[in-house]
N, C-alpha and C positions, 0 to 999 in steps of 0.2 A: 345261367343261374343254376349250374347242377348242384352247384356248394347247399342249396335249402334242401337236398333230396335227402338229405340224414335227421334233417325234423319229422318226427312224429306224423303219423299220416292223419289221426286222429285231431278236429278242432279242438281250441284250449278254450277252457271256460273263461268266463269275465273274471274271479276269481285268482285263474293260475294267470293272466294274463298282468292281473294288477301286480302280483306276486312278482313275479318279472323288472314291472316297473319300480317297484321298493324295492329288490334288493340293491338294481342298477344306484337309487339313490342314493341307498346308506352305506356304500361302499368306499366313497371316501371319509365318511364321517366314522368310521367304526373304529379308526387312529386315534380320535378323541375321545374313546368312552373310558371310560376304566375296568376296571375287571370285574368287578360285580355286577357291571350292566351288562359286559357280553354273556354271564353266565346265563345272566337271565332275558335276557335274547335267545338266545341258545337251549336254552327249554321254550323258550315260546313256542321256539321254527320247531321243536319236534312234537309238539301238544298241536300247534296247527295243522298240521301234516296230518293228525286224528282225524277221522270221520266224523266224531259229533266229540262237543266238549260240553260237558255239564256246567250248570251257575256255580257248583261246588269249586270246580279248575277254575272258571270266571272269576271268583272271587278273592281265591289262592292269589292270584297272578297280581291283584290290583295289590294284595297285604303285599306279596314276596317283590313286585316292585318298588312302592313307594322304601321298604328295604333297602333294596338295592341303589336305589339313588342315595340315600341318607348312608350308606357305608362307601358309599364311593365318594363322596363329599365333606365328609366327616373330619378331614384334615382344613377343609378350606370354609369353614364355616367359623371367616373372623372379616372385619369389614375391610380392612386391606385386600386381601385374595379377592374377596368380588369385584374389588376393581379394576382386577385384569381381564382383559378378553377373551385369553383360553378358560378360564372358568368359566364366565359367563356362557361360555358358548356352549365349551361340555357341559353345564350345565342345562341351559335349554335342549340340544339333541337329546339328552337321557331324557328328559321330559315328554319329547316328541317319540322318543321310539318306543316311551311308556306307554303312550297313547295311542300310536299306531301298532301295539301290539295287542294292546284289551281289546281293540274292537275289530282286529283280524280273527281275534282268540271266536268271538261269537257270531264269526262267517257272515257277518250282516255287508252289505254294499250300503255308505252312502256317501253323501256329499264331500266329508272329513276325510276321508280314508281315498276317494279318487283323487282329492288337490295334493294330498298330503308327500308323493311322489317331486311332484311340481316344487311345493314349501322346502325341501329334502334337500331339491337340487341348489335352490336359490340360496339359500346357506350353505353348499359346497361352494358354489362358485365366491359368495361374500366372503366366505374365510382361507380358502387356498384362492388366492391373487397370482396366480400363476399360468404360462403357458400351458404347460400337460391338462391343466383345469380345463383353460378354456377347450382344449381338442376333448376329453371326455364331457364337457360341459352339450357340447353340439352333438355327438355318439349319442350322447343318452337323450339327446331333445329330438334325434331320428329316431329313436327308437321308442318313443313315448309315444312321437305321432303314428308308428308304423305300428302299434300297439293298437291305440284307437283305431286306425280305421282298418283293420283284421275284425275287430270285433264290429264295428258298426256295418262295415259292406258285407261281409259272411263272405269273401273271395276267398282265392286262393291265397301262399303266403307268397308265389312268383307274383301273382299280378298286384297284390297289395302292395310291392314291395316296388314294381314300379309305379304306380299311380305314386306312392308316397315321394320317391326320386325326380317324381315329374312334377308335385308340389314346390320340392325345395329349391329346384332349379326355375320355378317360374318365379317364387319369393326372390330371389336373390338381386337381382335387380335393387329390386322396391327396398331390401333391408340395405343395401351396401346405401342407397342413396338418403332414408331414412336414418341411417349410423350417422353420416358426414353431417345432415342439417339440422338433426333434432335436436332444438335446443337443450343445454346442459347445465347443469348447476352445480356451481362449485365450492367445496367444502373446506375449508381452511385446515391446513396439516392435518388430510384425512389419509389414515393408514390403516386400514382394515387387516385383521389377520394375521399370522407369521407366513413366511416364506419358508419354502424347503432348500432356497441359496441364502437364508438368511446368516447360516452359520458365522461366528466368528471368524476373519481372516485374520493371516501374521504373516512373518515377512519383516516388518517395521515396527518400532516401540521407539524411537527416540533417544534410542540411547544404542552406542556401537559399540560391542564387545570384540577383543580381539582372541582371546582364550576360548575354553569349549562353550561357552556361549555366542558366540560370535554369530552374525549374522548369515543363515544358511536353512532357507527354504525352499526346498526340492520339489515341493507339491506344487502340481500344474491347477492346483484350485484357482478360480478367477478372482483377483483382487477388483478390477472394474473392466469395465465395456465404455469406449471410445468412439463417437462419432464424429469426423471432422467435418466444418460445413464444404468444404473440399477434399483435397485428396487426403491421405497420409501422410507426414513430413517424412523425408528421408531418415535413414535409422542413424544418424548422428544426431537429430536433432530430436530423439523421442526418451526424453530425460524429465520425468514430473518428479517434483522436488515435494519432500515428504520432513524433512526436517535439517537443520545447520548444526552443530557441533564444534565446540572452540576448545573445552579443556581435555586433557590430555592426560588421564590420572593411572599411567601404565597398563592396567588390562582393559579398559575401555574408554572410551570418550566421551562427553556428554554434551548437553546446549548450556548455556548463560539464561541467566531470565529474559525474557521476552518483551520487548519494546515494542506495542502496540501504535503501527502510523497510520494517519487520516486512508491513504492513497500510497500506492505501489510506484515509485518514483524512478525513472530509467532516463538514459539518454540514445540519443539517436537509434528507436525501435524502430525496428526492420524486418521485415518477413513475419508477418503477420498472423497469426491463423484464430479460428474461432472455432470450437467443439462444445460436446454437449459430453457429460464425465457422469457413469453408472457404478457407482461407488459401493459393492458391495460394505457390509458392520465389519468394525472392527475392534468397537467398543472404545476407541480412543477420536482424539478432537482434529485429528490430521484430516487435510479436502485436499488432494494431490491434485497440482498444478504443473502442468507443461511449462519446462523454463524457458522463460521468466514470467510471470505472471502481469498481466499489465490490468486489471480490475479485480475490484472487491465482487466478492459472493454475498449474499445475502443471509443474515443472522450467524455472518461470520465476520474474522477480522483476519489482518495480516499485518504480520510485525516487519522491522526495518531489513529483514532475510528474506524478506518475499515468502515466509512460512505462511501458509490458509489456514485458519484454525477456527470449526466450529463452535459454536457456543456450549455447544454440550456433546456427549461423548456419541458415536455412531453406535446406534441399536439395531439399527432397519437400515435398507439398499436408501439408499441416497442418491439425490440425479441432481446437478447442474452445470450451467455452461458455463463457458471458459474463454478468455483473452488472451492470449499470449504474443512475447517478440520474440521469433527462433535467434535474429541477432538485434544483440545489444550491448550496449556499455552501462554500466552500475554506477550509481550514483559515487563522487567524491566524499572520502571518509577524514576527516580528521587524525591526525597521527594518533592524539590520545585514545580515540578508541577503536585505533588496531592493536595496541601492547597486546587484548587479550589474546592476540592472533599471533603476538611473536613470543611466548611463556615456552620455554623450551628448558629443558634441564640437557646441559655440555655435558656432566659426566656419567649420564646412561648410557649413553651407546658411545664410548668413546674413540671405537674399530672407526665407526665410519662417521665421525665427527673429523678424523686426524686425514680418512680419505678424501670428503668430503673439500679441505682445507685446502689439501694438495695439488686438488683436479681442480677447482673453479673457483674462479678469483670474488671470492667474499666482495673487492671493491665494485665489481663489475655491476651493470643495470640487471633490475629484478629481472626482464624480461629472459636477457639475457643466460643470467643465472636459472631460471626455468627453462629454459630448451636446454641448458646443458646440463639440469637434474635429471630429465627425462634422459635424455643419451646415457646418464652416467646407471640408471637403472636398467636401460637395455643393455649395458655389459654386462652390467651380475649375472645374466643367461637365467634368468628366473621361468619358473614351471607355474603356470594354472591348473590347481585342481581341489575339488569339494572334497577333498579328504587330505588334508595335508597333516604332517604330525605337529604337536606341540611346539611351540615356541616359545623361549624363555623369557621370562615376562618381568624379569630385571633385567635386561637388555633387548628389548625386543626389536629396535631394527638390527643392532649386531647380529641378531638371532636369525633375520627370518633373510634377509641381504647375502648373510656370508655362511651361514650354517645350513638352513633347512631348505633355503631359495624356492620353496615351491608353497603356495598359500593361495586367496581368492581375492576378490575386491577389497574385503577388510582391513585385510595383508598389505595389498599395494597400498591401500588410499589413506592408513595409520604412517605406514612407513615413508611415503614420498612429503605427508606434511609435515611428518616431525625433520624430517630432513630438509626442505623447504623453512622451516623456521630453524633451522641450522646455521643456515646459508643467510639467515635476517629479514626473509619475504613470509609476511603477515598469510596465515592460510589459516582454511579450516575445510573440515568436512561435511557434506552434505549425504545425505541417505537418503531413501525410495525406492523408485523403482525404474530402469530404464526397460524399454518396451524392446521386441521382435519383431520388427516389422514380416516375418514371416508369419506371424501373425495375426496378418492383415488381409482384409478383402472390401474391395470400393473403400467405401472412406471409414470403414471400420478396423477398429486395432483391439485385439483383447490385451490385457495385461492381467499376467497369471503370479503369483506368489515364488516361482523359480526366479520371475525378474527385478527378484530385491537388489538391489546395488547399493554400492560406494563410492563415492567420486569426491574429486579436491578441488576447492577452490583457492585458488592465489592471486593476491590484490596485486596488482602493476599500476604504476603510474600511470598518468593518463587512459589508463582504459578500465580501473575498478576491480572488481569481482572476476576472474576469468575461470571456466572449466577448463581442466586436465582429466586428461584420462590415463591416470596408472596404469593403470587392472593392462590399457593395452601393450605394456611392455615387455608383456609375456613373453619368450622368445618359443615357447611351446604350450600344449593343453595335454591335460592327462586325462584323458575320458572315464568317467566311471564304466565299470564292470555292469553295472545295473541302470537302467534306461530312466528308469522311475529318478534317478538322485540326476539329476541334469539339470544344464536350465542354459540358458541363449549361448554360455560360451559354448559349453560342449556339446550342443546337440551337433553342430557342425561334423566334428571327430569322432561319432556314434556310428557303425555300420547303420544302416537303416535298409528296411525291405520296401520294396514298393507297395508292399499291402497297408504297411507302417504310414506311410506317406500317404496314402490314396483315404485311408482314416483318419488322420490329422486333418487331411483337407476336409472329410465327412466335416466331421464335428467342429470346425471352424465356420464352414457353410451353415449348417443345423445352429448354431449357435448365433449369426448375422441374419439368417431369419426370425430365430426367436426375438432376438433385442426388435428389429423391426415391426413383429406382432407385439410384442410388448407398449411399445415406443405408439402405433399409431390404433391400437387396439386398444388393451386392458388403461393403458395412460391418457387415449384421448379424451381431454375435457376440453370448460371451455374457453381456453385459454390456445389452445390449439386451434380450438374450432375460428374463433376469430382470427386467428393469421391465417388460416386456412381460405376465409371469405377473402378479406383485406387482399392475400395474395393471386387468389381466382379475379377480383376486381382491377389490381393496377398492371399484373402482367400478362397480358395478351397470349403469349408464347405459352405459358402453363396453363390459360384458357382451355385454347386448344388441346395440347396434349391431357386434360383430365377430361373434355371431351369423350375424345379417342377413348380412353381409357375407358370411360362410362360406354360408349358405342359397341366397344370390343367385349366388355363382360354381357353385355344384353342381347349382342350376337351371336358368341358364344353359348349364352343358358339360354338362347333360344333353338340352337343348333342341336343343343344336347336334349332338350326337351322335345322337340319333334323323333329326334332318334330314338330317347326312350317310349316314346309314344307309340311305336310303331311295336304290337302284339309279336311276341315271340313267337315262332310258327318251327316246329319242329315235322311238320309233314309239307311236302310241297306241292301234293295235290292240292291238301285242304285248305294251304295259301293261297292257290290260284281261283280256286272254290269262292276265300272270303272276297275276292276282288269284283269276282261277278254279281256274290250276294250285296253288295254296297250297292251296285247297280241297278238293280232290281229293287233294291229296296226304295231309291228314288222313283223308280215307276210304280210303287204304291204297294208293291209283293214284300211284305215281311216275313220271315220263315222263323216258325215255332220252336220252340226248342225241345218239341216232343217230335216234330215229325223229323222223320230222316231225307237227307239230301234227293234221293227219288221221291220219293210223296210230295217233297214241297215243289221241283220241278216239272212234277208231271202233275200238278192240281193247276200249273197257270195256262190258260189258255193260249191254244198256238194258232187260234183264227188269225192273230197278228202276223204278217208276214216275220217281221225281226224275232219274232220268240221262238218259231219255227227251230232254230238252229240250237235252241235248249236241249230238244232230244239226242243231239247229236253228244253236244256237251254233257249230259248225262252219263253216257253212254263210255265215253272217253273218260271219264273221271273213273266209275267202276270196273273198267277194266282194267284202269293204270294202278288204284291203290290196291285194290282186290285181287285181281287177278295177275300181277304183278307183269306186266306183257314187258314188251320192248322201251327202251328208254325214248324212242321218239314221239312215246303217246303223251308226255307232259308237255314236251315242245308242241305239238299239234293241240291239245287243250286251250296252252296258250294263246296261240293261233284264233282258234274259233272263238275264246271270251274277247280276244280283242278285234273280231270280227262283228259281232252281237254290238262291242260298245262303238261304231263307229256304224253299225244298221241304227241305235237309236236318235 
């Protein structure tokens, strides 16, 4: 514990002590004031700092606050604005730190002003819903306690510092088991607070531009977090469907209006998976679904595209679980409403309508005709890359085919539909997001806003709705220059350092612990909590091992609690000293904390034959720390106190 040797050798009064504990509190709250509160904060801290403050500053302080709140509020004094939370809230802390300023101002200690650190915290934690919260949330509640009991034991701040260590660890038990069964009560769409991952995500709108709008988000910000009740799917099958696109109006594509069905309707689903989807705001009604979706979400619907679509637009992180068929067949469509699948204009692009004619027999089966689209796009020797130039956007596949041949998902998955309904096969586009499984750790996947994509669907006979994947017909990737504009194609073609890599992995890890504290921590209610019994009840096998779990943590803070219990001893006489004083102390000899180590051994009588051998030990102890003799006189110390404990 040298690290305390830079604190102040002098004790801190109850005062600077409390001081401590408020500022720790209003630390995270000081984001929410506004600026004429911190002003007058800000004079407070330096008028408190005074040695004595007259009724005159007293009084100053209560006009020049109640001020300061009324100009710092002064915009939001209309009944709409009070009904948001962040007012309300900045509202209340400027109140509270009104309060706990006046009456720090007149140096008085009482009841208000001790809790008030306590009230401080619990309103940080209420309003940042957040992991970093919860970890300064527990910093600041060690250091509250390690606060009190400095001030109540009058020790030192090493030994306070472990008594306090050896409190938490014996708690910890009692709380982990008191977290899991105290009853919980649950609040109906309760959302406390903003999030600092609240921010808006993009990536997806609905709508696919092919021009300098076009879809292209390089930002590795997190669109959502993934849990699968099992593994990961393979990275073919890690395709959550975000929205379908049918018209075709030269520089972008759009959707049709939405036909809302009971039920998600498939045929022969296969490979099954079920997850739990952490959906960061995106301010739009999209709930991304791993394709195909086989269940409805709750106070949401899904149209005959298997589109999720919230009731109302995403403001806040969003969590639910998920059904999906990695394979399937899509329901049978009526010819009349594929037409909007086959609206193709012949003389746009008429280069590669005349090639198109040429190479692949129009009579031929759709299937057929689709493997031989894809072949015929892996001859053009097309380039991948997030920076491709312009493409003429009255001709756009002549353009991007035989002139530019280098573009991204947009590119391909614009140019193989319009060309697919060239050929007479009913397509359309879908957009989202497809995932990296390098991304991945146990049954966790992030999905980052780099992994917006484009993909095509094409109806075939007897098998529905089928994925293609353009984009892989790349015959090459062009790596950006810059690491920042990337995203799953070209990380691959990216020189990369092992420090690069070894930090990816960091914060992939750091980030599948957070969602897990998140997930079984800040999230647990009781809705948890009862599958949590239900599941300790019917399977035997997780009995046990939460057992175990339970056995290994109380064994553990029991471990650790005996070790910090044990007095730091920087002399190793005076260790061997206290071993024999415990001894002694059991035969009835307490030693004073005035007298010194010879006074109190030579005051006990050595008519006892066993005590006899005290003088010796005396003897050996003054000469070894004092008189600094040969190193064999601690070993022979030792020696003779465990001689003494084995005469009694």
């Amino acid at each position: 514990m040298k690290f305390l040797n830079f604190l102040p050798a002098t004790r801190l009064n109850q005062l600077q002590l409390l001081d401590i504990a408020l500022i720790l509190a209003f630390l995270p709250l000081i984001f929410l004031l506004k600026m004429p509160m911190l002003i007058y904060l800000f004079l407070a801290l330096v008028f408190i700092y005074k040695q004595k403050n007259s009724k005159l500053v007293i009084y100053s302080f209560m006009l020049l606050g109640i001020f300061a709140i009324a100009l710092s509020f002064f915009a939001e004094y209309n009944f709409s604005s009070f009904s948001r939370l962040l007012v309300f809230i900045s509202l209340l802390i400027s109140v509270l730190s009104y309060a706990v300023s006046l009456q720090r101002l007149t140096r008085e200690i009482n009841i208000y002003l001790l809790l008030s650190p306590a009230m401080l915290m619990i309103l940080s934690f209420f309003f940042y819903n957040s992991i970093e919260m919860l970890f300064y949330a527990l910093f600041t509640l060690f250091t509250f306690t390690f606060l009190l009991l400095y001030h109540k034991m009058q020790s030192s701040l090493k030994n306070t510092l472990r008594i306090n260590s050896l409190l938490y660890l014996f708690a910890l038990p009692i709380v982990i088991l008191l977290f899991l069964v105290f009853p919980r009560i649950s609040y109906k769409n309760a959302s406390y607070g903003f999030k600092g991952e609240a921010a808006k995500r993009t990536g997806h709108d609905g709508t696919m531009y092919i021009d300098a709008k076009s879809l292209l988000v390089p930002s590795s910000k997190l669109v959502m977090e993934v849990s699968f009740k099992k593994n990961v799917p393979a990275q073919s099958f890690l395709y959550f469907r975000g929205s379908t696109l049918y018209i075709d109006k030269g520089d972008q594509w759009i959707a049709t209006e939405r036909k809302t069905i009971s039920y998600p309707k498939v045929r022969n689903a296969l490979n099954i998976v079920e997850y739990n989807i952490k959906l960061y705001p995106h301010q739009k009604r999209w709930l991304y679904m791993l394709d195909l979706p086989l269940g409805l979400i709750k106070d949401a619907s899904i149209d005959k595209d298997y589109i999720t679509l919230s009731k109302r637009p995403l403001m806040d992180i969003y969590q639910y679980n998920g059904r999906s068929a990695l394979n399937y067949l899509s329901v049978k469509e009526p010819l009349k409403s594929l037409n909007i699948a086959l609206k193709v204009d012949i003389n746009r692009d008429p280069k590669i309508y005349n090639q198109l004619k040429n190479t692949i027999d129009i009579n031929a089966k759709d299937e057929i005709k689709a493997q031989k689209l894809l072949d015929f796009f892996k001859q053009k020797d097309l380039s991948y890359s997030l920076k491709p130039e312009p493409i003429d956007l009255s001709h756009p596949i002549d353009s991007f085919l035989l002139d530019s041949k280098v573009g991204y998902c947009v590119h391909f998955a614009s140019s193989f539909a319009s060309s697919a309904r060239l050929l007479g096969i009913p397509s359309r586009i879908v957009t989202g997001y497809k995932a990296d499984r390098s991304n991945a750790i146990n049954n966790y996947l992030l999905v980052r806003e780099s992994d917006a994509h484009a993909w095509v669907e094409l109806y075939l006979e007897n098998k529905g709705w089928v994925r293609f994947e353009p984009t892989a017909t790349a015959t090459r990737i062009i790596a950006p220059q810059n690491r920042d504009l990337s995203n799953s194609y070209t990380q691959a073609y990216l020189k990369t350092s092992t420090v690069s890599d070894i930090l990816k992995q960091i914060n992939i890890n750091y980030l599948y612990t957070r969602y897990l504290i998140n997930n079984w921590i800040l999230q647990y209610d009781r809705n948890k909590q009862v599958r949590l019994v239900k599941k300790l009840l019917s399977d035997s096998i997780f009995l046990l091992k939460f057992l175990i779990a339970i056995l290994a943590i109380v064994l553990i803070s029991a471990g650790l609690f005996f070790f910090f219990q044990k007095s730091s001893c920087n002399d190793a006489y005076l260790c061997e000293m206290q071993v024999l004083l415990k001894l002694l102390k059991k035969e009835g000899f307490v030693k004073n904390s005035t007298q010194t180590m010879s006074d109190f051994l030579s005051s006990i009588d050595n008519s006892k034959q066993a005590y006899k051998i005290l003088k010796e030990i005396n003897d050996l102890y003054h000469r070894g720390r004092y008189a600094k003799s040969n190193s064999n006189t601690l070993a022979m110390l030792k020696t003779k106190i465990n001689e003494f404990k084995k005469s009694l």
